[in-house]
BALOBA-1460 file (C-alpha; in Angstrom, 3 decimals):
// residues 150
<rec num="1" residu="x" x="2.810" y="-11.029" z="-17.566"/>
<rec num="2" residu="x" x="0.196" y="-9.344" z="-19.766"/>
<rec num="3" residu="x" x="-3.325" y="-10.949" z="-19.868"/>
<rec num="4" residu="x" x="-1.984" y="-13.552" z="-17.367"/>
<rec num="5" residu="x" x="-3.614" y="-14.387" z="-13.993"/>
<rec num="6" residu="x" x="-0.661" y="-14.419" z="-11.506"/>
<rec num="7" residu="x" x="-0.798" y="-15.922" z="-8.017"/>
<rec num="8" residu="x" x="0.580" y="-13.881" z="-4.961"/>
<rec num="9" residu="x" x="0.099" y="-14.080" z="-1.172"/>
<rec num="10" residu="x" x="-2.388" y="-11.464" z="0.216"/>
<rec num="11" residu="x" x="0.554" y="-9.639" z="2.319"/>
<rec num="12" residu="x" x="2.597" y="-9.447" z="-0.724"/>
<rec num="13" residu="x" x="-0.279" y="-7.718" z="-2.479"/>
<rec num="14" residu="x" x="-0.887" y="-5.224" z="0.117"/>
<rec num="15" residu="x" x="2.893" y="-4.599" z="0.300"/>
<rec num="16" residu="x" x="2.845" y="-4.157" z="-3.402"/>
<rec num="17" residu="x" x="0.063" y="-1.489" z="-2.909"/>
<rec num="18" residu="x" x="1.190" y="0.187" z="-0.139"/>
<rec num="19" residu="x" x="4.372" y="0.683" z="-1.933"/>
<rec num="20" residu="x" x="2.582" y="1.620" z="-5.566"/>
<rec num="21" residu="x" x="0.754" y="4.620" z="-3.129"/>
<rec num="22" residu="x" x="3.507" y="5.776" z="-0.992"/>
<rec num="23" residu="x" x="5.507" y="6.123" z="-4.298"/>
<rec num="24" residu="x" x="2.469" y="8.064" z="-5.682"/>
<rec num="25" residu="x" x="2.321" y="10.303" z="-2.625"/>
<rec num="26" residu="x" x="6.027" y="10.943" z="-2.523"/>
<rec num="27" residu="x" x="6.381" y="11.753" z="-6.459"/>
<rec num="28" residu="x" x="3.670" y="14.355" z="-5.699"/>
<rec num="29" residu="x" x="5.755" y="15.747" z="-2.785"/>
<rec num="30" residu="x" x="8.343" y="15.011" z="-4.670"/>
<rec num="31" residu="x" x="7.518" y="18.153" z="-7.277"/>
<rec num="32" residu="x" x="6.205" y="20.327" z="-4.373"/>
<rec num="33" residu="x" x="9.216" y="19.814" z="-3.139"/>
<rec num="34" residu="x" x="11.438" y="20.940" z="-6.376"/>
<rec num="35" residu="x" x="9.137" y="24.073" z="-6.666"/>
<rec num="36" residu="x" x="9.731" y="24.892" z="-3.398"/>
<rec num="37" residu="x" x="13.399" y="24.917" z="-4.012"/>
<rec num="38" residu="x" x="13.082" y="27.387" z="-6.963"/>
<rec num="39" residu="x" x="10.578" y="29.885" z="-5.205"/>
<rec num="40" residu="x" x="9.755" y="30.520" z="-1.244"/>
<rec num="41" residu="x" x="7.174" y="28.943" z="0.488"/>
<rec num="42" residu="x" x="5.265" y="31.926" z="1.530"/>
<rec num="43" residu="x" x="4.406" y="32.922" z="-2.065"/>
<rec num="44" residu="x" x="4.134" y="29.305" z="-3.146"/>
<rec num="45" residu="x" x="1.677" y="29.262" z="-0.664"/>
<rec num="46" residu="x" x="-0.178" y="32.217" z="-1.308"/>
<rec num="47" residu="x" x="-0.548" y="31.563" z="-4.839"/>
<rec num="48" residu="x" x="-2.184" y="28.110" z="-4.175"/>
<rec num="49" residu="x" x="-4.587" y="29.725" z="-1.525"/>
<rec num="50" residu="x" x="-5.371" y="32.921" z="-4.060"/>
<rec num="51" residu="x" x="-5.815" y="29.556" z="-6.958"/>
<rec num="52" residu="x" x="-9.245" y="28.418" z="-4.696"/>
<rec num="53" residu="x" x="-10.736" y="31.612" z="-4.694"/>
<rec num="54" residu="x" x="-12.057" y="31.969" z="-8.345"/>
<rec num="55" residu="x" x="-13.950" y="28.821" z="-8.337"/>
<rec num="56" residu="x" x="-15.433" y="28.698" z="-4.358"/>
<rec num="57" residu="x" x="-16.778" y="32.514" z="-5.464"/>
<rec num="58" residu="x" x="-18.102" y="31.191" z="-8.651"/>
<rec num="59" residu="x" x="-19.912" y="27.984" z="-6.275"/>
<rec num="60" residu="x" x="-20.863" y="31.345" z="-3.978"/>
<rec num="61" residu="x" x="-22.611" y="33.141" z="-6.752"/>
<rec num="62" residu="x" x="-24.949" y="30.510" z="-7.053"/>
<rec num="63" residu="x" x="-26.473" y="30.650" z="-3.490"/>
<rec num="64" residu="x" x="-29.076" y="33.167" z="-2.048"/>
<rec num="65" residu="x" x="-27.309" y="35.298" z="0.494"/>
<rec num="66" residu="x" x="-29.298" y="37.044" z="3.648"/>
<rec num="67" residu="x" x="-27.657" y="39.989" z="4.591"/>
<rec num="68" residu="x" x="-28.083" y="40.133" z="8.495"/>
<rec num="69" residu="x" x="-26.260" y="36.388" z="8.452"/>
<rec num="70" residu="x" x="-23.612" y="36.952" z="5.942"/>
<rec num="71" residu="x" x="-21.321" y="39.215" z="7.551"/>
<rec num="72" residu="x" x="-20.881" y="37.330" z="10.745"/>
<rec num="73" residu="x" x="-20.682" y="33.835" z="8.302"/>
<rec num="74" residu="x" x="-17.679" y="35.919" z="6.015"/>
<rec num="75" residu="x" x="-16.208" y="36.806" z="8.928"/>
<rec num="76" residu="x" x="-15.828" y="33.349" z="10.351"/>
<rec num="77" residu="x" x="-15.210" y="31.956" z="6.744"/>
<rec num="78" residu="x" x="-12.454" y="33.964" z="6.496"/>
<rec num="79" residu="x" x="-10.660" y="32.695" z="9.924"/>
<rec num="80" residu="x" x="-11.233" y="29.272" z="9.097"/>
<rec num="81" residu="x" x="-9.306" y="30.128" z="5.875"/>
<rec num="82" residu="x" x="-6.403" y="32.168" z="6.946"/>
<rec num="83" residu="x" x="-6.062" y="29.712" z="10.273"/>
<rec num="84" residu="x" x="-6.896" y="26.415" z="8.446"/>
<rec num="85" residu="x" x="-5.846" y="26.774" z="4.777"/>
<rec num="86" residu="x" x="-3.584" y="29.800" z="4.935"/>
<rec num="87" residu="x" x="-1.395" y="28.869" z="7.599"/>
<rec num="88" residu="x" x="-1.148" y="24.797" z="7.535"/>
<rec num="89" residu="x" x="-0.588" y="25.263" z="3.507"/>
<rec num="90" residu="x" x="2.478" y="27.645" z="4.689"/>
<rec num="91" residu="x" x="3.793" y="25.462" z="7.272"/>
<rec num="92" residu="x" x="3.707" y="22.456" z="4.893"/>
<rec num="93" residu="x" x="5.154" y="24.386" z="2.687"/>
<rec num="94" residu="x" x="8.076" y="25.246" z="5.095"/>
<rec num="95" residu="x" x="8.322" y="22.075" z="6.409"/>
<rec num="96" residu="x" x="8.746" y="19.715" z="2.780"/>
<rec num="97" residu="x" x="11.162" y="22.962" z="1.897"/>
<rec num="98" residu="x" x="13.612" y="21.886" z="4.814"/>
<rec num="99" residu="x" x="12.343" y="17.781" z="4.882"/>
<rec num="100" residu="x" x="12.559" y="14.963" z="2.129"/>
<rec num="101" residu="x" x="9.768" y="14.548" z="-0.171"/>
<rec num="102" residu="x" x="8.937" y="10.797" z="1.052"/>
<rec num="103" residu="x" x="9.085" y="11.448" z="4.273"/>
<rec num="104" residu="x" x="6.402" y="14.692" z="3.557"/>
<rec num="105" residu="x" x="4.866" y="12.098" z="1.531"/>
<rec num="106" residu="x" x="3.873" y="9.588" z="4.994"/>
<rec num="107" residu="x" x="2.966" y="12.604" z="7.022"/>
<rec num="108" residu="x" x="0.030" y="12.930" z="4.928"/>
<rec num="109" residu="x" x="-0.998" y="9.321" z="5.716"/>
<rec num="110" residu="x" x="-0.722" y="10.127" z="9.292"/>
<rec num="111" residu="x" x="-3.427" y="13.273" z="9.445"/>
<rec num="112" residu="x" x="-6.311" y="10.912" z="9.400"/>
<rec num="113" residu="x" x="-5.204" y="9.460" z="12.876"/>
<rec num="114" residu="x" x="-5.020" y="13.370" z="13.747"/>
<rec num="115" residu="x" x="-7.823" y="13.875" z="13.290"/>
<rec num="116" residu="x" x="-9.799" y="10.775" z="14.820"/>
<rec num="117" residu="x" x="-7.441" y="11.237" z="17.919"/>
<rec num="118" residu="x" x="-8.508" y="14.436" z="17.796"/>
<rec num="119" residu="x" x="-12.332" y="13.757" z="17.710"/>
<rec num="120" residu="x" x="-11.923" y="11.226" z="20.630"/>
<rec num="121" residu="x" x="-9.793" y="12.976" z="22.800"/>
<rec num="122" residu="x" x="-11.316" y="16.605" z="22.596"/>
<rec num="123" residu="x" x="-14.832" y="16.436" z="21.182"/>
<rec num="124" residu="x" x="-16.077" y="13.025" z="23.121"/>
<rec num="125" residu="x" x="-17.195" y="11.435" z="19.993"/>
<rec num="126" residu="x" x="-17.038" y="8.084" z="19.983"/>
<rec num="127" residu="x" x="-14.784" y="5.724" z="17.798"/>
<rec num="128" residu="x" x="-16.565" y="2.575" z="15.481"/>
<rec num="129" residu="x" x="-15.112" y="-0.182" z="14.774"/>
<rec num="130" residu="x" x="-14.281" y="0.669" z="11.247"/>
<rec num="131" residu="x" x="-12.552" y="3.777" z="12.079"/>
<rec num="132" residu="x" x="-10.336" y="1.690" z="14.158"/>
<rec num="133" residu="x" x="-9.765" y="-0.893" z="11.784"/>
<rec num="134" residu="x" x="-8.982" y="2.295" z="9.496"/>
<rec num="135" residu="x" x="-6.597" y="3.838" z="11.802"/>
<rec num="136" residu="x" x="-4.906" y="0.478" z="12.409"/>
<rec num="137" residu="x" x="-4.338" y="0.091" z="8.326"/>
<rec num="138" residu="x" x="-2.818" y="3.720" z="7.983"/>
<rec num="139" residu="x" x="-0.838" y="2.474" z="11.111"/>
<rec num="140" residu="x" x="0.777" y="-0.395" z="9.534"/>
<rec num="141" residu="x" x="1.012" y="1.357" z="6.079"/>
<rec num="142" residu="x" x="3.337" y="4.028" z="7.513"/>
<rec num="143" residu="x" x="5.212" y="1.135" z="9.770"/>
<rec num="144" residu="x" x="5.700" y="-0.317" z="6.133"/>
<rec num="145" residu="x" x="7.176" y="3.023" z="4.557"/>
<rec num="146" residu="x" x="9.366" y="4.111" z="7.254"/>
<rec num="147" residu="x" x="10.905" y="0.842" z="7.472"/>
<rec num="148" residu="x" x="11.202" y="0.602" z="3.820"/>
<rec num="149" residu="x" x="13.039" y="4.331" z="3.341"/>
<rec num="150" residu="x" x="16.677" y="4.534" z="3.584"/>
């Protein structure tokens, strides 16, 4: 099939990539998943959190810092880390320790939709068109995965 131009329906392309991706995603889970068999999640996760820091203080050094607003933005930096990075890296962690890596693997498609649901529901902020037609192709993507698993 090399160097050859090969006809296919549209839905059988998409299926094709859909399924290329989700195999991507759940290979990548997939190891996370192994490691976390070998070692526990909490220090798997603190590891990867402690990994960031070198390079987002090297990014830091770079930028002129003003005393009277730096302490209050730390402070807040640092919640947002051990609420949003900290803690959802552990729980993932937990959760593809005691799940299987494909089905780890969809959840991530899923966060997206989180998120925009999110947005709508809490915030107010209004939904376009091409964040629906987004949310409706992660929709049928996952569909397509969880009917495909065994």
């Amino acid at each position: 099939m090399d160097g050859e131009i090969v006809r296919t329906t549209a839905s059988d392309y998409y299926r094709y990539r859909i399924g290329a991706l989700s195999e991507l995603i759940a290979r990548h889970a997939g190891g996370a998943k192994s490691l976390l068999e070998r070692h526990d999640e909490g220090r798997v996760s603190l590891y990867a959190v402690a990994l960031t820091l070198p390079p987002l203080a090297l990014l830091a050094s770079s930028e002129s810092i003003d005393p009277a607003r730096a302490l209050p933005a730390l402070l807040w930096v640092f919640v947002l880390a051990a609420t949003s990075t900290a803690l959802v890296t552990w729980l993932w962690n937990w959760a593809l320790h005691r799940t299987r890596a494909g089905t780890m693997g969809v959840l991530i498609f899923v966060q997206p939709l989180v998120g925009l649901a999110a947005s709508t529901l809490v915030l107010g902020e209004r939904t376009g068109a091409l964040a629906l037609a987004g949310a409706a192709a992660i929709l049928c993507g996952v569909a397509f995965e969880v009917r495909r698993q065994p």
